[in-house]
C-alpha positions in Angstrom: -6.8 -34.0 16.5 -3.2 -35.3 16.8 -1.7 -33.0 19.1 2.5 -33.0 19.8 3.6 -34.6 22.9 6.1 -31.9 23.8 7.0 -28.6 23.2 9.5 -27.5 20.4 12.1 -25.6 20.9 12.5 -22.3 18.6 15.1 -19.2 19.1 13.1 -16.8 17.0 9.8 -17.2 15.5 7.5 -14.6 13.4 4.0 -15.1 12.7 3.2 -14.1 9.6 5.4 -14.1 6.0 3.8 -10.7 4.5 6.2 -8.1 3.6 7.2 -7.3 6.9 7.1 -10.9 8.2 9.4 -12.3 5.8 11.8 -9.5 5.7 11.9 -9.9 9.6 12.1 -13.4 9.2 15.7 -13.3 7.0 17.5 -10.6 8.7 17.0 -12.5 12.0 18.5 -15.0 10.2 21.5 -12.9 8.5 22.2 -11.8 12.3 22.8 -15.5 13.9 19.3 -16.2 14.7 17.8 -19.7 14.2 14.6 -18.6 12.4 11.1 -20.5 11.9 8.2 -18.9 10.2 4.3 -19.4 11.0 1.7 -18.8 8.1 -1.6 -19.9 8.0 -2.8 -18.9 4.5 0.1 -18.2 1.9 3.9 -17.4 1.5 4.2 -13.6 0.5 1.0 -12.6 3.0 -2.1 -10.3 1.4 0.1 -7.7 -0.7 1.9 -10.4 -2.7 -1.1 -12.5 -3.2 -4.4 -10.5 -3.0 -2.7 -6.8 -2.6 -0.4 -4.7 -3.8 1.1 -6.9 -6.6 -1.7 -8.1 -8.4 -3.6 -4.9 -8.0 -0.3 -2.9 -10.0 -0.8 -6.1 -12.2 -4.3 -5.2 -12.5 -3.8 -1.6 -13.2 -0.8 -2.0 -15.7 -3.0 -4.3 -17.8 -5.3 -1.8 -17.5 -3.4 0.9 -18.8 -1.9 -1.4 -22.3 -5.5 -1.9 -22.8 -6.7 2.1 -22.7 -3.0 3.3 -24.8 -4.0 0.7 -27.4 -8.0 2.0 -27.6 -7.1 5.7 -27.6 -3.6 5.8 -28.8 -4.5 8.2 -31.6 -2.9 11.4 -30.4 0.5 9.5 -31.6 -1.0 9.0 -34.8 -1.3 5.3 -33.7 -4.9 3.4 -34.6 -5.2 0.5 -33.7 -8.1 -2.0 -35.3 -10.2 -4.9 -33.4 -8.4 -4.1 -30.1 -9.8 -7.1 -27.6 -9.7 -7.5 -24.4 -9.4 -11.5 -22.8 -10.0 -10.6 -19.0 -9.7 -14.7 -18.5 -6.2 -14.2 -19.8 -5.4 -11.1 -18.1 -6.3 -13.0 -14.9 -4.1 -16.3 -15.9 -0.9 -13.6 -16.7 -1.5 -11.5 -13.3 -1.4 -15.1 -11.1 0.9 -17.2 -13.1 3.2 -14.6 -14.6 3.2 -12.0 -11.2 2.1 -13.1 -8.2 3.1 -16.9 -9.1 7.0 -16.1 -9.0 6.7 -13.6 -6.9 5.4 -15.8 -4.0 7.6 -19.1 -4.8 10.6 -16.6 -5.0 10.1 -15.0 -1.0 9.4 -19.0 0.2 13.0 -19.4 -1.8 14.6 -16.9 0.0 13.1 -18.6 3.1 14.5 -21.8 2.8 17.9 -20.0 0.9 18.3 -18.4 4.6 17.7 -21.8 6.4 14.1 -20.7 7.7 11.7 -23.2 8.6 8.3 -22.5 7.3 5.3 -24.1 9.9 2.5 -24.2 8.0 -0.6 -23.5 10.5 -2.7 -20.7 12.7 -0.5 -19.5 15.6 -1.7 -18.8 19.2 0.2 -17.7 22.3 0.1 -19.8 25.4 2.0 -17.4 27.2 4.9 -14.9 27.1 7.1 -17.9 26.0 5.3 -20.7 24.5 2.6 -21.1 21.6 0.4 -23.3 19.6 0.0 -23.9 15.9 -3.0 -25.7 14.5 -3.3 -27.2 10.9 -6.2 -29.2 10.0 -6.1 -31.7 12.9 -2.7 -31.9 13.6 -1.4 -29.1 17.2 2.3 -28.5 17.9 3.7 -26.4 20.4 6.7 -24.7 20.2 8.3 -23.0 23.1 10.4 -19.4 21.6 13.2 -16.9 22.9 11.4 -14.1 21.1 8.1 -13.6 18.9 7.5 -11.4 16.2 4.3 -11.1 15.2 3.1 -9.6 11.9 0.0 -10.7 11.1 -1.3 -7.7 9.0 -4.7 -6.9 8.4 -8.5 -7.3 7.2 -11.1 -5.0 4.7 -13.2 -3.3 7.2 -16.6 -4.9 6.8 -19.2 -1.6 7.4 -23.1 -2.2 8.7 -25.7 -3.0 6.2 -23.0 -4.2 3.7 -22.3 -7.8 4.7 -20.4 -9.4 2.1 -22.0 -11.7 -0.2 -21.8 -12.2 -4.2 -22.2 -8.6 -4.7 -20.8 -6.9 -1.9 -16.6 -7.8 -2.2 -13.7 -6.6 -0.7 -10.4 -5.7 -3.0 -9.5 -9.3 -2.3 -12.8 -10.3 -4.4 -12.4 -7.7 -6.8 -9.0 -9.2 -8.0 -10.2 -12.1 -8.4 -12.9 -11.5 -10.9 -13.0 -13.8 -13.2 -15.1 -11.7 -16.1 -15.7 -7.9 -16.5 -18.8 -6.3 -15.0 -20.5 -3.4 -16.4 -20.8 -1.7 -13.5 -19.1 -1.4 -10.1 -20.0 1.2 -7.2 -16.8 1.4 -4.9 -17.6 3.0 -1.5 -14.6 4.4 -0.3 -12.2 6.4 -2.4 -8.9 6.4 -0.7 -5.7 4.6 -1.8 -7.3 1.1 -2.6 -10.7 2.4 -3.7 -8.8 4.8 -6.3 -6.8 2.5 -7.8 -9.0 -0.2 -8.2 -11.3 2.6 -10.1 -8.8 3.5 -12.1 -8.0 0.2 -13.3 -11.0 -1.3 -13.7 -12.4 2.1 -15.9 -9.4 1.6 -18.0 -10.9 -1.8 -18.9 -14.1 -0.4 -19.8 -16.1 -0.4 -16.5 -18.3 1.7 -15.6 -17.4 3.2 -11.9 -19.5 5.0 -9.3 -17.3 6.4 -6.4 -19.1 7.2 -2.9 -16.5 8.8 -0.6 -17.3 10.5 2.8 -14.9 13.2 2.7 -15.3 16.0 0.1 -12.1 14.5 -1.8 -11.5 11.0 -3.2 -7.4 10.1 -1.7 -7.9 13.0 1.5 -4.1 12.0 2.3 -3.0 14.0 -0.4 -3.3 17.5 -1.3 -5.9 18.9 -3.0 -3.9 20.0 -6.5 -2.8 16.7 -7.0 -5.5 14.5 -6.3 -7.7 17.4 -9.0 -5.4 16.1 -11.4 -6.7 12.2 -10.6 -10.9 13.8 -10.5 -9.6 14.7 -14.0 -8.7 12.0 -15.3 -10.9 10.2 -13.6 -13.7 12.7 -15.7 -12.4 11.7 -19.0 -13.1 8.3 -18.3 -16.7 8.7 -17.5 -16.0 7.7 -13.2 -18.7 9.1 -11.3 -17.6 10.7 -7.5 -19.9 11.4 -5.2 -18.5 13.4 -2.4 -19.8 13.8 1.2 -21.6 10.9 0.7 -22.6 8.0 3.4 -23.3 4.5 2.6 -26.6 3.7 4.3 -27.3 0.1 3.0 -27.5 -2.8 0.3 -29.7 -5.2 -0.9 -29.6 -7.7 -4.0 -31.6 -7.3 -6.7 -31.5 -9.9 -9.0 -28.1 -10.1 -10.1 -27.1 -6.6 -9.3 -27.0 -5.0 -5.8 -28.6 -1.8 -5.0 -26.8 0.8 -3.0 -28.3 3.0 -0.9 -26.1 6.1 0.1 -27.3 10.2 1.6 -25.4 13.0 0.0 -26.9 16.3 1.5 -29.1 14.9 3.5 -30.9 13.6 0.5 -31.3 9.1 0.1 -29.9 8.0 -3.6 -30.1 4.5 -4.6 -28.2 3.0 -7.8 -27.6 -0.7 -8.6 -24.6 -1.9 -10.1 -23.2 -5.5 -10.8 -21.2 -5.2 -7.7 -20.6 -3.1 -4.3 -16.6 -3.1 -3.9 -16.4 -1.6 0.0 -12.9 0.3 0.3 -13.2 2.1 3.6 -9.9 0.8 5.4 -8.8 -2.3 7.1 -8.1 -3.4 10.9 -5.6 -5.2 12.1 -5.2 -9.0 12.9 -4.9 -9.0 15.9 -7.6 -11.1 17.4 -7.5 -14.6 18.1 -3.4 -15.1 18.8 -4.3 -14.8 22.3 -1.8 -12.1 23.1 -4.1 -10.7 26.1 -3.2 -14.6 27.7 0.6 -14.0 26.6 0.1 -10.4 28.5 0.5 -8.3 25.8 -1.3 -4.8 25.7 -3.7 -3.8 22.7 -5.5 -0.6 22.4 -8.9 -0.5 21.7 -8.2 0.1 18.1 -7.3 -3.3 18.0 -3.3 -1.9 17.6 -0.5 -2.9 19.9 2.0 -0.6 21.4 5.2 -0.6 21.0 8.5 1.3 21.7 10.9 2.6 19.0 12.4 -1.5 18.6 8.8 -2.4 17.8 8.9 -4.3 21.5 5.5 -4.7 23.1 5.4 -4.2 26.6 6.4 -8.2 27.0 10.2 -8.0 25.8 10.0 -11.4 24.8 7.5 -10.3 21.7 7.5 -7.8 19.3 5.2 -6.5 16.6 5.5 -5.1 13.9 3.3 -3.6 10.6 -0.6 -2.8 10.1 -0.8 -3.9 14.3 0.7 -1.1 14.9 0.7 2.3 14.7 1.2 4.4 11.5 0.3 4.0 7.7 -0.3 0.7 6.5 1.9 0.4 4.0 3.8 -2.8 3.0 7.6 -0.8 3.2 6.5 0.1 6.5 6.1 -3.2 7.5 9.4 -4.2 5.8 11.5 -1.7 7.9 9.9 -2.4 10.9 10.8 -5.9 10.5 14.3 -5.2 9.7 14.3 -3.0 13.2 13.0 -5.9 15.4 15.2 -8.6 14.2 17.9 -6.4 14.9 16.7 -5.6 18.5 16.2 -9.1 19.1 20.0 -9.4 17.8 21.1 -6.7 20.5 21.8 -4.2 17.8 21.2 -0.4 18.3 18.6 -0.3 15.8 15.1 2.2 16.4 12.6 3.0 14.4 12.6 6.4 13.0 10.2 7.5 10.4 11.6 10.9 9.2 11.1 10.1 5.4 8.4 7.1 4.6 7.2 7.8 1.6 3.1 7.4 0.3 2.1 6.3 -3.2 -1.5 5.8 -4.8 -1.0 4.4 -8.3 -3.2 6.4 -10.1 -3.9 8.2 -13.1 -1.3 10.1 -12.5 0.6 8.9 -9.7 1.0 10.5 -6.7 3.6 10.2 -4.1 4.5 12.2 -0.9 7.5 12.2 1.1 8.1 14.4 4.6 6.3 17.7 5.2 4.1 19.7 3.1 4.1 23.0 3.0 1.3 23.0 5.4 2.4 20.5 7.7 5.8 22.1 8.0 4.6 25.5 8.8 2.4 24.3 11.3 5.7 22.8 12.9 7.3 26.3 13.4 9.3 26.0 10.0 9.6 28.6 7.7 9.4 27.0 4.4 8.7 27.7 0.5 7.2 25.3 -2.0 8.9 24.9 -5.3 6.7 23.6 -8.0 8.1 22.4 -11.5 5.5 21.0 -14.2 5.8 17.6 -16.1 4.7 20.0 -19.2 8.4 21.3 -18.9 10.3 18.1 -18.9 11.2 16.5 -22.5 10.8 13.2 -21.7 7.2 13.1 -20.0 6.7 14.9 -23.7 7.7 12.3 -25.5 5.6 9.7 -23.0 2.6 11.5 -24.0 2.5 12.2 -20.2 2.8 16.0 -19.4 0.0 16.2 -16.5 1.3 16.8 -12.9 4.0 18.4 -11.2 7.1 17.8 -8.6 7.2 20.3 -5.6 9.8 20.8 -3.0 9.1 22.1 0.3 12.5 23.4 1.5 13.5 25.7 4.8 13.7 29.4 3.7 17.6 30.1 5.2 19.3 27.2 3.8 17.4 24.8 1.6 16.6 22.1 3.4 14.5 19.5 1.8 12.1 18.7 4.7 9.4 17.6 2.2 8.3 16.5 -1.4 5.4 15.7 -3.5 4.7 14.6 -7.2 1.8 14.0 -9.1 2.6 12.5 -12.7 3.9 9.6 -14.6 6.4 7.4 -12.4 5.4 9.2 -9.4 6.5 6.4 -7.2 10.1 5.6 -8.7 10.1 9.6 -8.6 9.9 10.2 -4.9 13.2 7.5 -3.9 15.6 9.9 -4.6 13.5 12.9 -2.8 12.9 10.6 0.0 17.2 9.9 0.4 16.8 14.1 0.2 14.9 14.0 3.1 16.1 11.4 5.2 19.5 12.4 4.5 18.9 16.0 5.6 20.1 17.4 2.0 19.6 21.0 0.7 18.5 21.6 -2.4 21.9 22.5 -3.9 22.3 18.7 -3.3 20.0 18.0 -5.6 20.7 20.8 -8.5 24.6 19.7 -8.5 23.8 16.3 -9.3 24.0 15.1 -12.5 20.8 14.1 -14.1 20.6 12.2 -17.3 19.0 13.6 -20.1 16.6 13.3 -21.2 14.9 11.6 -18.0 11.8 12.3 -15.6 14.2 12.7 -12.8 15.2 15.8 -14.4 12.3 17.2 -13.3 13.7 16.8 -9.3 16.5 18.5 -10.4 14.9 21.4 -11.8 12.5 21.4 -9.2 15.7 21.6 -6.6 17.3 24.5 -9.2 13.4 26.4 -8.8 13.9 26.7 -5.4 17.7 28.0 -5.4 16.3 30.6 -8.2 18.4 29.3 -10.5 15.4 28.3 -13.0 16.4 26.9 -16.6 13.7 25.5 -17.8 10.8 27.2 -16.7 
């Protein structure tokens, strides 16, 4: 191993270049800050490359594939529809993620940040190493921010192998099984049903809880178990992997539903059941940095661990792990380290599964709210209302404001339906701003438009109703 002589000197550094890595990385930068980058795998991190980009990919291809099948209703029939999954594959890596990741490691080098290619580990509070291949460097640093994201859970009896994957194999499919069982239905397992069953797979759900997505609310996810029906996706509910074993070229599943052992076999086992965060082997414990047994590292409202001289940021620490998360953590650190007044605050961070429908929550639901002393109503205005999901063809779903009795507030928000997720940006301003709901109803709306439906969802809580 060819190891450096002496230690480089860096102002700031962040390990890691996922979403909140590389947005940490170039506001450091746009504040003064002399900015080098650590990444041991690939520019962009796990939602650009094997996340949340090519699984939307995934799902939109998906969706053009199923319209063009069963487009009928619009008096649309389509002949010899086919289905090249080699291609879909070449057009989600070369046409999405490709330019996706090339265009962050741009921005990088745009905002004079030096990438250093290489696995990172702390020395001490102010000095680490970086290993590539057989080549060592150590680099002394001001301040550290370290997002290093996080891993699929692997669960007992389900080792992975050929035919027990993670989403990370799933994506990377290179033909079309006949049959997947996904254990775990929450936001990844979901989606990755949905898509796949809109490409002609046959899906088997196993999900502990007695609802696939628990996070949301009961009405909207019935609208997903619908959909999810017509499709021919089988959920199993209250139901607890027990083991695996290959069989051939399939793998059986074994799994207990009311006490009772079930086995089915499937081309593959696609284990969805959360992720942990990457937080072993940096040796922060040698830097002196505190982590909780959950593997996640404390931090104050700067995202500052309790070393000053490193911060953290992301799926390491507490909260959702969601890449915008990460993102505005990121933003808050580099700031910190800039001596700006900048704190974390997560009044409004909106949640999203892209499914069939979407779903999307902002702040409080009714629920939540009331069980934190506020006196609240819930406003509910259908998608079956609204001309322009009409004209889509897509009238399932509903957008519902949860808004303070005495003057309106919009202290929560949640929609199930088409476009879900551009939906809830403006409900999640509402709520981070601290608007009322006339703030809402007295803005203009274009017509026609799904974001009329905010509107008249805002107007259904003043009691002002047109259009319902």
């Amino acid at each position: 191993m060819v190891v450096g002589d002496f230690a480089i000197e860096l102002e700031t550094v962040v390990i890691g270049s996922g979403p909140g890595g590389y947005v940490a990385a170039i506001r450091a930068a746009q504040n003064g800050q002399k900015v080098a980058i650590i990444e041991r795998d690939y520019i962009g991190g796990t939602c650009l490359n094997v996340g949340c980009i090519p699984s939307k990919a995934l799902i939109e291809a998906g969706h053009t594939y199923y319209d063009a099948k069963f487009g009928s209703s619009m008096g649309i029939k389509a002949h010899d529809i086919e289905l090249n999954f080699e291609k879909t594959q070449e057009w989600k890596d070369k046409k999405v993620v490709g330019p996706l990741t090339q265009g962050v490691e741009m921005l990088l080098k745009k905002n004079k940040i030096e990438i250093i290619r290489g696995e990172a580990f702390f020395v001490n509070e102010e000095t680490l190493r970086v290993i590539d291949g057989d080549r060592a460097q150590t680099y002394s640093f001001e301040h550290a921010i370290v997002a290093t994201g996080s891993t699929p859970v692997e669960i007992p009896n389900f080792k992975w192998n050929e035919r027990v994957i993670d989403s990370t194999g799933a994506l990377a499919m290179e033909e079309l099984p006949e049959h997947i069982v996904i254990i775990g239905g929450g936001y990844i397992g979901s989606e990755l049903a949905g898509a796949f069953a809109n490409l002609g797979v046959k899906i088997t759900i196993l999900e502990g809880s007695d609802q696939i997505i628990p996070t949301f609310e009961k009405d909207m996810v019935a609208l997903v178990e619908e959909n999810f029906g017509k499709k021919g996706v089988t959920i199993e509910t209250k139901a607890l992997a027990v083991r695996s074993q290959l069989v051939d070229d399939q793998v059986e599943v074994v799994y207990e539903v009311n006490n009772e052992e079930k086995a089915i076999r499937a081309d593959y086992c696609l284990v969805t059941v959360g992720r942990r965060p990457n937080t072993g082997d940096l040796g922060l414990e040698i830097a002196g940095v505190e982590i909780g047994d959950n593997g996640l590292i404390p931090v104050d409202e700067q995202g500052r661990t309790n070393v000053d001289t490193i911060y953290a940021i992301g799926d390491i620490v507490a909260g959702p792990a969601l890449a915008h998360k990460a993102s505005y953590e990121g933003k808050v650190a580099a700031e910190a380290i800039a001596g700006k007044p900048s704190a974390v605050d997560y009044v409004a961070m909106p949640a999203v599964c892209f499914t069939d429908p979407e779903l999307a929550s902002v702040g409080y639901t009714q629920a939540q709210a009331k069980e934190a002393g506020l006196d609240v109503k819930a406003s509910k205005f259908p998608f079956m209302a609204n001309g322009r999901a009409l004209s889509l063809n897509r009238t399932g779903g509903f957008v519902r404001l949860v808004t303070t009795k005495e003057d309106n507030i919009v202290v929560g928000a949640q929609i199930a339906g088409v476009n879900a997720s551009d939906l809830i940006a403006e409900l999640t301003l509402a709520v981070e701003g601290g608007l009322n709901a006339e703030d809402i109803a007295l803005t203009i709306h274009s017509h026609p438009s799904l974001a009329e439906t905010v509107m008249d969802a805002a107007e259904l809580a003043l009691g002002q109703a047109i259009h319902i």
